[in-house]
ChimeraX commands (.cxc) that place a marker at each C-alpha (Angstrom):
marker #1 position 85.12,145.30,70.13 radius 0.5
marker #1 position 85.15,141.44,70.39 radius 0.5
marker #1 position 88.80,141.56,71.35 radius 0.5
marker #1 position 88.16,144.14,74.65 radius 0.5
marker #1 position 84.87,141.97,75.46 radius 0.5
marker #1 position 87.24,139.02,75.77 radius 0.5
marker #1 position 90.05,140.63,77.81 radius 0.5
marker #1 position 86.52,141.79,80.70 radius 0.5
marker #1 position 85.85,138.58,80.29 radius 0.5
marker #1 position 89.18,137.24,81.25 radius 0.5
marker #1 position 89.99,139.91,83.69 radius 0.5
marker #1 position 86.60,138.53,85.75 radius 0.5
marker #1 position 87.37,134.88,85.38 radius 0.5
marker #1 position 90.39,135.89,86.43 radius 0.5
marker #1 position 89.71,137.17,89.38 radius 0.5
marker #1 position 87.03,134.79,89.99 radius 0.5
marker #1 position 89.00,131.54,89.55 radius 0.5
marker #1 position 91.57,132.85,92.19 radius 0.5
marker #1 position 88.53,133.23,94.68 radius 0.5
marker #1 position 87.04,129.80,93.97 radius 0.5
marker #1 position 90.07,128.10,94.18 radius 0.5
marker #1 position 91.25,130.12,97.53 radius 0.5
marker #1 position 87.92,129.32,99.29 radius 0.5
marker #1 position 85.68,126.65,97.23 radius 0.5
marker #1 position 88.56,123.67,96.37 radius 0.5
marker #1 position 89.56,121.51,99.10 radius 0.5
marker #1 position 91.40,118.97,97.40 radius 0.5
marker #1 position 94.58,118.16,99.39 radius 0.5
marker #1 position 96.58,117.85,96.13 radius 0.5
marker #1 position 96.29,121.37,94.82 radius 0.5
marker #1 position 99.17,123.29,96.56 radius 0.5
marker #1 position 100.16,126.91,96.20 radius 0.5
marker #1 position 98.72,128.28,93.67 radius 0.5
marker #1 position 98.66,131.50,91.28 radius 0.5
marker #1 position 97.01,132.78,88.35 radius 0.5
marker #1 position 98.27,133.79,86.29 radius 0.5
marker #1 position 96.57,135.18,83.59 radius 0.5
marker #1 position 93.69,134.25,81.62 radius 0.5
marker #1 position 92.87,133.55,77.81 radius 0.5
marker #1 position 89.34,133.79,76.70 radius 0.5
marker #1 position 88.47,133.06,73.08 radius 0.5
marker #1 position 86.71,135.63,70.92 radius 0.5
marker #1 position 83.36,133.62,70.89 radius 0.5
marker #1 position 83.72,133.32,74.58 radius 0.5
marker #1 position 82.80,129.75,74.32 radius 0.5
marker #1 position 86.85,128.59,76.01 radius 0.5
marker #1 position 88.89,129.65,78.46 radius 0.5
marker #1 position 92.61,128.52,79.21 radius 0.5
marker #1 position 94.02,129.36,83.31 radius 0.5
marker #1 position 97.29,129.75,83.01 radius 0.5
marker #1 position 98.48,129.14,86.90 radius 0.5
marker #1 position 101.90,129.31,88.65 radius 0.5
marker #1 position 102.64,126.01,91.10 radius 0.5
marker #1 position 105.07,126.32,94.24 radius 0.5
marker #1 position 106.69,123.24,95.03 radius 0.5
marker #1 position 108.75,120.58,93.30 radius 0.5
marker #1 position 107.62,118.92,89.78 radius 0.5
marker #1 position 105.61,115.91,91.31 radius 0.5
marker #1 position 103.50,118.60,93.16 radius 0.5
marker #1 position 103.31,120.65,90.32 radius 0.5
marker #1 position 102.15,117.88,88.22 radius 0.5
marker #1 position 99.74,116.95,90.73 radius 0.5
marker #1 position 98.27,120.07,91.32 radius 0.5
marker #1 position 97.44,120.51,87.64 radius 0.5
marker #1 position 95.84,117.30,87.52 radius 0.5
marker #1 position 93.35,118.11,90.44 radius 0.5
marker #1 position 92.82,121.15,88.99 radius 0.5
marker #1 position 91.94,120.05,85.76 radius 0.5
marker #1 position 89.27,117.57,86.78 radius 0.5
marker #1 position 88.06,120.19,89.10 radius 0.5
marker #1 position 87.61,122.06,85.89 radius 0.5
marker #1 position 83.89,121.31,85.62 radius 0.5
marker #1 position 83.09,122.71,89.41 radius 0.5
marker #1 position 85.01,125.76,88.70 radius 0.5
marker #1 position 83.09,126.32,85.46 radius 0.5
marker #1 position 79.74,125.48,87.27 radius 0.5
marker #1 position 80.77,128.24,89.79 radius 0.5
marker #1 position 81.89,131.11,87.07 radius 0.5
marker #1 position 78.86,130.44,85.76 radius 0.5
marker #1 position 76.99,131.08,89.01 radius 0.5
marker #1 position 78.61,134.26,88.94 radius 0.5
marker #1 position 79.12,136.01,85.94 radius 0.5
marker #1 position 76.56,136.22,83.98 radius 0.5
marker #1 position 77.73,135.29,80.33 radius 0.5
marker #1 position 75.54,133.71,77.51 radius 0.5
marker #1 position 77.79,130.34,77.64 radius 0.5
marker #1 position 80.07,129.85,79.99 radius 0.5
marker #1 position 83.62,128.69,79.08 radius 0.5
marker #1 position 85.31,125.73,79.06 radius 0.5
marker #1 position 87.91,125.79,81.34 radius 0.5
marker #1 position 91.03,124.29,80.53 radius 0.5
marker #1 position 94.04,124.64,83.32 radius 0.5
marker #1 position 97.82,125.08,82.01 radius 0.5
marker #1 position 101.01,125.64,83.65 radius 0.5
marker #1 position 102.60,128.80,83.52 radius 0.5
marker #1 position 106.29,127.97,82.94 radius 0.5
marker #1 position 107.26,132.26,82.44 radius 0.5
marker #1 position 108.06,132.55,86.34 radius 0.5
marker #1 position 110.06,129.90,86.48 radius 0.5
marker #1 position 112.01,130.43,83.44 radius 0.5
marker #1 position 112.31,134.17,84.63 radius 0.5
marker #1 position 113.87,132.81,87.75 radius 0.5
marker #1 position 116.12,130.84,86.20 radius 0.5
marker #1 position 117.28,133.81,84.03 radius 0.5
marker #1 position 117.98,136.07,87.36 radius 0.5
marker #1 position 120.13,132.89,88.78 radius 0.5
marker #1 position 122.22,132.97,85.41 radius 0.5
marker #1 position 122.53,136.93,85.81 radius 0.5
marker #1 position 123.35,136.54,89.49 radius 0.5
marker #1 position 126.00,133.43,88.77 radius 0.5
marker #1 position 127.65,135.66,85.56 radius 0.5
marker #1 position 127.77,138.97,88.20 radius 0.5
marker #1 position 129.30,136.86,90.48 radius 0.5
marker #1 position 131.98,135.60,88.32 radius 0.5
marker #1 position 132.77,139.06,86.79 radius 0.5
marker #1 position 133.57,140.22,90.67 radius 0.5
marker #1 position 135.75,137.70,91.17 radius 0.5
marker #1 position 137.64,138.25,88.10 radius 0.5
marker #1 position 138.63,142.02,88.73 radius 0.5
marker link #1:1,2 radius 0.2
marker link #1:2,3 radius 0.2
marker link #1:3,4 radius 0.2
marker link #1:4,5 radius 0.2
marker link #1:5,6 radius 0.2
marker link #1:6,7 radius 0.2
marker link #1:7,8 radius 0.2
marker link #1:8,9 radius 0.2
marker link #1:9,10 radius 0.2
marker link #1:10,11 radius 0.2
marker link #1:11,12 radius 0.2
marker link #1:12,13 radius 0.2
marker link #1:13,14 radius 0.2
marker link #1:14,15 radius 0.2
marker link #1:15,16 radius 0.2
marker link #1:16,17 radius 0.2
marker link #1:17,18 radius 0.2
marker link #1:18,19 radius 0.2
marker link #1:19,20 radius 0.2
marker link #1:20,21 radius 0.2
marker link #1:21,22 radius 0.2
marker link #1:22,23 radius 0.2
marker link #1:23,24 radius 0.2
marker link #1:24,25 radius 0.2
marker link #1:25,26 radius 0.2
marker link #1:26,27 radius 0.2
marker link #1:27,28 radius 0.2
marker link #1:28,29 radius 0.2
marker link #1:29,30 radius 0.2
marker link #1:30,31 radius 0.2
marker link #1:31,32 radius 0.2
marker link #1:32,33 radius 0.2
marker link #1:33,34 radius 0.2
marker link #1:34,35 radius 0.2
marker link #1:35,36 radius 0.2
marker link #1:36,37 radius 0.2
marker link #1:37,38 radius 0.2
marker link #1:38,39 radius 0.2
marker link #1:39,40 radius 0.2
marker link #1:40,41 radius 0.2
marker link #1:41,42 radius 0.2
marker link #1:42,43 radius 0.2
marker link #1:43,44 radius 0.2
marker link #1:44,45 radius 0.2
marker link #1:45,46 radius 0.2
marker link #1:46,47 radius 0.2
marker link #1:47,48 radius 0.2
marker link #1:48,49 radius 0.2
marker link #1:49,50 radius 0.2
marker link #1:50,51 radius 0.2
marker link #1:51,52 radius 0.2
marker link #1:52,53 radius 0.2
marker link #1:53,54 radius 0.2
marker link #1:54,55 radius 0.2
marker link #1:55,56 radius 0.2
marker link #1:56,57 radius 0.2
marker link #1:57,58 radius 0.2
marker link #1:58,59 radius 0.2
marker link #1:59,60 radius 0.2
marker link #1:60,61 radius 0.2
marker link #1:61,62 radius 0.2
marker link #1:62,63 radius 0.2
marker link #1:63,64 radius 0.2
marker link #1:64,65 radius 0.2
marker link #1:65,66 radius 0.2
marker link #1:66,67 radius 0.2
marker link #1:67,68 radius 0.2
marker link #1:68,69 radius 0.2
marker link #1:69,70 radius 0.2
marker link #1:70,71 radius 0.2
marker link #1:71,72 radius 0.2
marker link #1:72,73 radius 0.2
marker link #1:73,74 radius 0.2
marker link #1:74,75 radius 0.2
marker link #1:75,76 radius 0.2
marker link #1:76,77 radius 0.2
marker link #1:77,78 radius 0.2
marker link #1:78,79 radius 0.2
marker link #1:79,80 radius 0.2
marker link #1:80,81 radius 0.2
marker link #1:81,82 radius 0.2
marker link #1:82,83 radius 0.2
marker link #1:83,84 radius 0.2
marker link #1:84,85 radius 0.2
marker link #1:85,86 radius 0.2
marker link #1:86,87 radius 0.2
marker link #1:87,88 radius 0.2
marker link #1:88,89 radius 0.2
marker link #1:89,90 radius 0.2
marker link #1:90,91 radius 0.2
marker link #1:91,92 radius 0.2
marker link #1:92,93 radius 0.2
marker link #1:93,94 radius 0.2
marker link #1:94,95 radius 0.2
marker link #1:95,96 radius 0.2
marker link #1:96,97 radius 0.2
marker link #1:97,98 radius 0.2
marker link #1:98,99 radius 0.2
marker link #1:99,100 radius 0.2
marker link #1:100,101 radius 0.2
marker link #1:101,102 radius 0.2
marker link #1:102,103 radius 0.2
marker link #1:103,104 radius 0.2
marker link #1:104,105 radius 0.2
marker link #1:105,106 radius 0.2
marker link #1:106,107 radius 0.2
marker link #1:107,108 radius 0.2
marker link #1:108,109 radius 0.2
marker link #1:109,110 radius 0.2
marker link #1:110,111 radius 0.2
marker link #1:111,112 radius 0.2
marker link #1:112,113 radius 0.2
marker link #1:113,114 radius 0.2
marker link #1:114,115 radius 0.2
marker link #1:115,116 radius 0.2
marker link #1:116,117 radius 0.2
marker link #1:117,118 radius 0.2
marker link #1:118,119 radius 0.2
view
């Protein structure tokens, strides 16, 4: 039961994160950005935004920064609206699954590549 709760709760941050930082955050540093997914903890009490930068490493590396001292805004905001006991701690990380999928599908591509030439 706890474990669903969590995954609504995530689901709503979610989707709630993505719409603060689209239309609340105007910090020049923080670039492209995607979420994700969200982790919520089974007491509800912390969350950890996983988020996908565009954009070179320095821009990545900024963007994360801004976003994680924005942290306390966004969690003033979530907590504005949805209505939770506590509201969690937000804590930002960087998603490094798309880009290590990419880099997968560029091997793939590169080893296709080399098997056509060789026939």
């Amino acid at each position: 039961m706890v474990f669903q709760r969590s995954q609504r709760v995530a689901e709503e941050m979610k989707r709630e994160v993505a719409e603060i930082l689209r239309n609340e955050l105007k910090d020049p540093r923080i670039g492209f950005v995607t979420i994700t997914s969200v982790e919520v903890s089974g007491d509800l009490r912390y969350a950890k935004v996983y988020v996908s930068v565009y954009g070179k490493s320095e821009e990545q590396k900024q963007t994360l920064e801004a976003l994680n001292k924005a942290s306390g805004f966004v969690r003033r905001e979530i907590g504005k609206r949805i209505q939770l006991r506590y509201t969690p701690e937000i804590v930002f990380k960087f998603d490094e699954s798309i880009e290590h999928g990419a880099k997968i599908a560029e091997l793939l591509n590169k080893v296709q590549a080399e098997g056509v030439s060789k026939e």
